[in-house]
C-alpha positions in Angstrom: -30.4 20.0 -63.5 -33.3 21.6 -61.9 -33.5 25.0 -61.5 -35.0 26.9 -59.2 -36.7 29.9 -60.8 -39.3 28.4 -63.0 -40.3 31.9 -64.1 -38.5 35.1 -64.8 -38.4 37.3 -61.6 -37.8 40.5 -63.4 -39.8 40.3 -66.4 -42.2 43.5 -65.9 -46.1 43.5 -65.5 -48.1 43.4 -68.6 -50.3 46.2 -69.0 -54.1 44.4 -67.9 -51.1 43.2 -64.8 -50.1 46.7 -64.4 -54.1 47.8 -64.0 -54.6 44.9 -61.8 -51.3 45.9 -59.5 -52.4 49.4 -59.5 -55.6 48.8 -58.5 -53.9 46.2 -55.6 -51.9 48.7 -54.3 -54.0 51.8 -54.1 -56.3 49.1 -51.7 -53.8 47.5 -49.4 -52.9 51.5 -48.8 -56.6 52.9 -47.9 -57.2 50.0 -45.7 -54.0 50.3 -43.6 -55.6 51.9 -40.7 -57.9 49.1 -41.0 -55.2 46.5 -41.1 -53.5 47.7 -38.3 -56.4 47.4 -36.2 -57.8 44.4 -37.2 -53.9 42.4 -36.8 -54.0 44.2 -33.2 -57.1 43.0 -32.6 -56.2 39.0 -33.5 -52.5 39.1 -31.9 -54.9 40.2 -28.6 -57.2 37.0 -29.4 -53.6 34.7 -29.9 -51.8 36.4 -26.8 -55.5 35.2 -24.8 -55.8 31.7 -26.0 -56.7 29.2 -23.8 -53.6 26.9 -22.6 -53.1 23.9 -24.9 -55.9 24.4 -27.2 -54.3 24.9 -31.1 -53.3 28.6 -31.4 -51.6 28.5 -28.2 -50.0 25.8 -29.5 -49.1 27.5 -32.6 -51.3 26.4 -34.9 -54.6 26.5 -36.8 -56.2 23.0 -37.4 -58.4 22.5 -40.7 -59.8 19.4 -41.9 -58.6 18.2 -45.6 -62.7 18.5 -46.3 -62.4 21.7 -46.6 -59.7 22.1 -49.7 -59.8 18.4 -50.9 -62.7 16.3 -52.5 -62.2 12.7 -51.3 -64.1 11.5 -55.2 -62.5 13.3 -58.0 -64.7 15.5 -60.0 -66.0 14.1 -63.4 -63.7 15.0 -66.1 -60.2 15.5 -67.9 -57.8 17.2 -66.0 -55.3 16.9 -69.0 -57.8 20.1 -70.7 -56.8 22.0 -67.7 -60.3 22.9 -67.3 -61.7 23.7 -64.1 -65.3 21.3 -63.3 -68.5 22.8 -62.9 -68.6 24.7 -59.1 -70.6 22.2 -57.6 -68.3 19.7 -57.6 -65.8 22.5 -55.8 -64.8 21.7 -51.9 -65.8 24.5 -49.9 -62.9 26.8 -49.9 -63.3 26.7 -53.6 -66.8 28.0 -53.6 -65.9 30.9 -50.9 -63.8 32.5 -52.7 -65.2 36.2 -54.6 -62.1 39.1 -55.3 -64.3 41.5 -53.5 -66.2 39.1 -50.8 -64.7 38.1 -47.5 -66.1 35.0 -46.6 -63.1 32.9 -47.7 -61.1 34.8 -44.8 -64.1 35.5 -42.7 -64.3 31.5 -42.4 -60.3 31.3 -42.2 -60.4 34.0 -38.9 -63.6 31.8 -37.4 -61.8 28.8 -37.5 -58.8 30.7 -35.5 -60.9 32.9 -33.5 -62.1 29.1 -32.2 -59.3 27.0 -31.9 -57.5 30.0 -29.4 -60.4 29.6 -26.6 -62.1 25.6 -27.6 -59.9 22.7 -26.8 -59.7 19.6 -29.7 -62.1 17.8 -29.7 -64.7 20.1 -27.8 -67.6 22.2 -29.6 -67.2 26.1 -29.4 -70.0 28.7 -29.1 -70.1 32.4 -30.3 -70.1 34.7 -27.5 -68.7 37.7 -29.3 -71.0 40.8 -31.1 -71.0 41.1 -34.5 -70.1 44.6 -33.7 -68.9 45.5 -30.6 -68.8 48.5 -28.0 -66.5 50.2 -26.2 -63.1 48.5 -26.1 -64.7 45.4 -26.6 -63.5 43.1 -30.0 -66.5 42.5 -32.5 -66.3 40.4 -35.4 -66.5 43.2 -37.6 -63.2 44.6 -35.3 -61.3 41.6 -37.0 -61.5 42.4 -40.9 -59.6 45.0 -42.6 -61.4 47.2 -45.2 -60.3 49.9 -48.2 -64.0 51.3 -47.1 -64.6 55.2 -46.6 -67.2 57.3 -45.7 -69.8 57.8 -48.3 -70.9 61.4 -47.8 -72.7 62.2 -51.2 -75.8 64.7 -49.7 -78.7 62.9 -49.5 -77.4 59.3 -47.4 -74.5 58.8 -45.4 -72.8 55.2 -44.4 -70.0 55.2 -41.8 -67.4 52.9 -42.2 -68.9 50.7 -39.5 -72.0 50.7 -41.3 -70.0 49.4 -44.5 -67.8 46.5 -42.1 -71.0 45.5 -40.9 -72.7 45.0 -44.4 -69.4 43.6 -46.1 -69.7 41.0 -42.6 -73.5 40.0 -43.0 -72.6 39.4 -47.3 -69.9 36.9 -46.0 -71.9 35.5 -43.0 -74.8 34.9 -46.0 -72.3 32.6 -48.3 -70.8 30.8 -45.6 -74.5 30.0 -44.2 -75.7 29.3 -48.0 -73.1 26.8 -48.0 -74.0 25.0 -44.9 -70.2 26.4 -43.1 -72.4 28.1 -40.2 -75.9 27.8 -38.8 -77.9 30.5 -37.4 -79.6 30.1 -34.4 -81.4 33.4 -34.6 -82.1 33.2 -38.7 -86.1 33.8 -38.2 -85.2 36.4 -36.3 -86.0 39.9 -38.5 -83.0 41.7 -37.2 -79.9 41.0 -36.3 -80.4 37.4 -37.2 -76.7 36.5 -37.9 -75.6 37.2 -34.1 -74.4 34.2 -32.8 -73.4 32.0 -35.4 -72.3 28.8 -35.0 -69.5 27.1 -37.1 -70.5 24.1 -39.2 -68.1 21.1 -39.9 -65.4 22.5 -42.6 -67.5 19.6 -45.4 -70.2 22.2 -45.8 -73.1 21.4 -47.3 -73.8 17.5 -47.7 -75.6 15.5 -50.4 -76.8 12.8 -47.5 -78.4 15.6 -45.1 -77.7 18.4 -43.2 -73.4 19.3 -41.7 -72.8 19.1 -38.4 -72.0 21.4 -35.9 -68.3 22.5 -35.9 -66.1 20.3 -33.1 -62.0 21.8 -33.2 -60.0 18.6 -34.8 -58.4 15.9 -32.5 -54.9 14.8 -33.4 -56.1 11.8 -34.8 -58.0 13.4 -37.9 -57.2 14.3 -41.0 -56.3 18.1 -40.8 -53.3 20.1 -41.7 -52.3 23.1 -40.0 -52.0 27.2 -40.9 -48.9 29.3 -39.0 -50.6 31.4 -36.1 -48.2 34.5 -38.1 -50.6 34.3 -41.0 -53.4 36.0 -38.5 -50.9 37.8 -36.5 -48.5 39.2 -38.9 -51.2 40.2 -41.0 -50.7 38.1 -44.0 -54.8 37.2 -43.8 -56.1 40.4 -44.9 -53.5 41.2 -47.8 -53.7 38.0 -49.6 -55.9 37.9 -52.7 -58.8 35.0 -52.0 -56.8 33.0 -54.8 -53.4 32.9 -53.0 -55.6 31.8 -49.9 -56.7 28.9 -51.5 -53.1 28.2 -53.1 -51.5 28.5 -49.4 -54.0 26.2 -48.5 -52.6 23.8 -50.9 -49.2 24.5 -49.8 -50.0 23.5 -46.0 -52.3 20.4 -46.6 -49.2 18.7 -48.4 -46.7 20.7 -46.3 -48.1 18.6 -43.4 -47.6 15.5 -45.2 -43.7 15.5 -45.8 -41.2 16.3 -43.2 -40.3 19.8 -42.4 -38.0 21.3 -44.8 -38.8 18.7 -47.8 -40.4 20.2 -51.1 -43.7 17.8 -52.8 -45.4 18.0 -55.6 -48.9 18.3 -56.7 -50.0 16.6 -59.6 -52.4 18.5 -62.0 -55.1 16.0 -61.7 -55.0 16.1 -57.9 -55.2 20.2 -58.8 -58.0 20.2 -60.8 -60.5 17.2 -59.9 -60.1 17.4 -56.4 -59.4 21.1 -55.3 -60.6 22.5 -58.4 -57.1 24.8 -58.4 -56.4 25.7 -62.0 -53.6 27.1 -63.7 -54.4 30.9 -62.7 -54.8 29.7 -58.6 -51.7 27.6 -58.9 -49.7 30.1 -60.8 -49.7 32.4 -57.4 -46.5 30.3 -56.6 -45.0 33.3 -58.8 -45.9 35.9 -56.5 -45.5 33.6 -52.8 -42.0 33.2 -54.1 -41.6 37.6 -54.6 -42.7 37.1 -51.0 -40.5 34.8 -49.9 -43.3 32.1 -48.8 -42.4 29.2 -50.9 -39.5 28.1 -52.8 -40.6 26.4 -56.4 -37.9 24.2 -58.3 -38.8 23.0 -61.8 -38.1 19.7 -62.9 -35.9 19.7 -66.3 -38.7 19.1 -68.7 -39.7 22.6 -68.3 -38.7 25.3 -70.5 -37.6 28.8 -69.1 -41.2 29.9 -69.2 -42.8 27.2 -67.3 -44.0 25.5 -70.8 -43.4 21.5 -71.1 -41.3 20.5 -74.3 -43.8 18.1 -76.6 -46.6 18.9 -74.7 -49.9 18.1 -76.4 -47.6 15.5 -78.4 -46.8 13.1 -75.7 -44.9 15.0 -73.4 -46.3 15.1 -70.2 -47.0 18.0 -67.9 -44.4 17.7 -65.3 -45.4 19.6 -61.6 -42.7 21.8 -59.9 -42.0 20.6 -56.6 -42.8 23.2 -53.9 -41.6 24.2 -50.6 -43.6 26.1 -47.7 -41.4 28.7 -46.3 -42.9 29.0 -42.7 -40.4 31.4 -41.5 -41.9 34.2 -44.2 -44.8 34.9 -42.4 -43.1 36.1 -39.3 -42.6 39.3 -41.0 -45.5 42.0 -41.5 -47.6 41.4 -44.3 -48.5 44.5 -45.4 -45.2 45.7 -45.6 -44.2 43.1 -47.6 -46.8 42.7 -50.1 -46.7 46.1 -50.9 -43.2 46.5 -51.2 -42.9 43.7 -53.4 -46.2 44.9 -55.8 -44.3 48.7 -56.1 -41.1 46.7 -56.9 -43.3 45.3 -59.7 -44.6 48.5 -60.9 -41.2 50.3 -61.2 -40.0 47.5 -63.7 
């Protein structure tokens, strides 16, 4: 029989864990006046969307490109070894523990699709920082940033959202995800951006300008409550990338049936190893997936005979849409102090 805990809830944090928790926790709580902001400021952008383009539909469209390599990386995935990063898709290549562009490219993509109908090419009207009551880019990031008063410079917290902004708007550019109409430009050259096509860079020439998806592509879709609710700026980059798993083959089986991703898929295509796919562990703690593992397993998630013909069996996974309708601050911390006090 299956069961459906392939991992031991309760067992406590080790101690590099317990550092890593700590050092978690102490963040989500000095950017919560951030947070609260920055969700305020994209349920405003949800609650203006355009009629019938994707968010006002309830969704945010992103093309497989973006997660999924069409040719499989060269290599063995039975040595669980990640390939080189240039043979990463894009998401892969955003992600940084500190850096923002993996979500700064996530909130473009939504900040899009809720005023650009499918199939049409949107611009950038907004400021990279804006005035007044008026929403700038920077307005739609949460930060742990403070002051920095030491004597001799000072940096305001807008000065340090505007720097962490232009570090992001510099890897997603790098990687051929936005062009830059102003880039001779000495200052201010990242104001209006442009998206690029979710492929990034190409071996064959230059990406093409972004156009929001048509029904008829292949995309899958993130919920609207991930940028509403939160959940976008207290999820590490790594559990990003694995929801972004979860919803590409969430779109491909009915609603409510579980799948399963093979290791090879994992590794030569999305270049997800075992540390990115192991977030299932924590997205079940906050009650965003539900992960059943297949009989082979042992209780710790380790195969019986593997490395001696026994193969690596996957769990089979289940998207739990309805967990992002609650905040995601809230929960994430909650669940990371439960953690702790084990």
């Amino acid at each position: 029989m299956a069961a459906t805990h392939p991992f031991d809830p309760d067992k406590p944090p080790s101690a590099a864990e317990r550092k890593h928790l700590e050092t978690r926790l102490r963040r989500l709580y000095d950017a919560e006046k951030s947070y609260v902001k920055a969700r305020a400021n994209l349920v405003t952008i949800a609650t203006r969307s355009m009629s019938s383009s994707p968010v006002a539909k309830g969704e945010v469209r992103v093309r497989d490109t973006f997660v999924y390599r069409e040719d499989p990386a060269p290599g063995d995935a039975s040595d669980r070894k990640l390939p080189p990063k240039e043979y990463w898709p894009p998401a892969g290549r955003l992600a940084n523990p500190r850096g923002a562009a993996l979500r700064l490219m996530l909130i473009a993509l939504f900040e899009a699709q809720a005023r650009t109908m499918p199939g049409q090419r949107p611009d950038n009207p907004r400021p990279l920082q804006g005035k007044g009551n008026e929403i700038g880019w920077t307005d739609l990031l949460a930060t742990d940033a403070k002051p920095a008063l030491d004597g001799l410079t000072a940096m305001s917290v807008s000065a340090k959202k505007g720097r962490h902004l232009f570090s992001a708007l510099e890897l997603l550019h790098a990687e051929d995800l936005i062009s830059l109409p102003h880039g001779q430009d000495r200052k201010n050259k990242h104001r209006g951006f442009l998206l690029n096509d979710e492929g990034g860079e190409r071996a064959s020439g230059p990406n093409d300008l972004y156009v929001v998806p048509r029904k008829t592509e292949d995309y899958f879709s993130l919920p609207i409550a991930l940028f509403t609710n939160g959940w976008i700026h207290v999820l590490e980059d790594s559990e990003l990338r694995y929801l972004l798993m979860l919803c590409r083959y969430h779109h491909m089986v009915p609603d409510g049936f579980g799948f399963k991703v093979k290791a090879g898929t994992r590794l030569l295509h999305m270049a997800i190893g075992p540390d990115t796919y192991d977030r299932h562990i924590w997205f079940t703690r906050f009650g965003l997936n539900e992960v059943t593992a297949d009989d082979g397993r042992r209780d710790d998630g380790t195969v019986e005979e593997y490395g001696k013909g026994g193969k690596a069996i996957p769990h089979t996974l289940r998207l739990l849409l309805k967990g992002f309708e609650r905040d995601g601050l809230r929960i994430v911390t909650k669940v990371i102090d439960e953690q702790l006090n084990r």
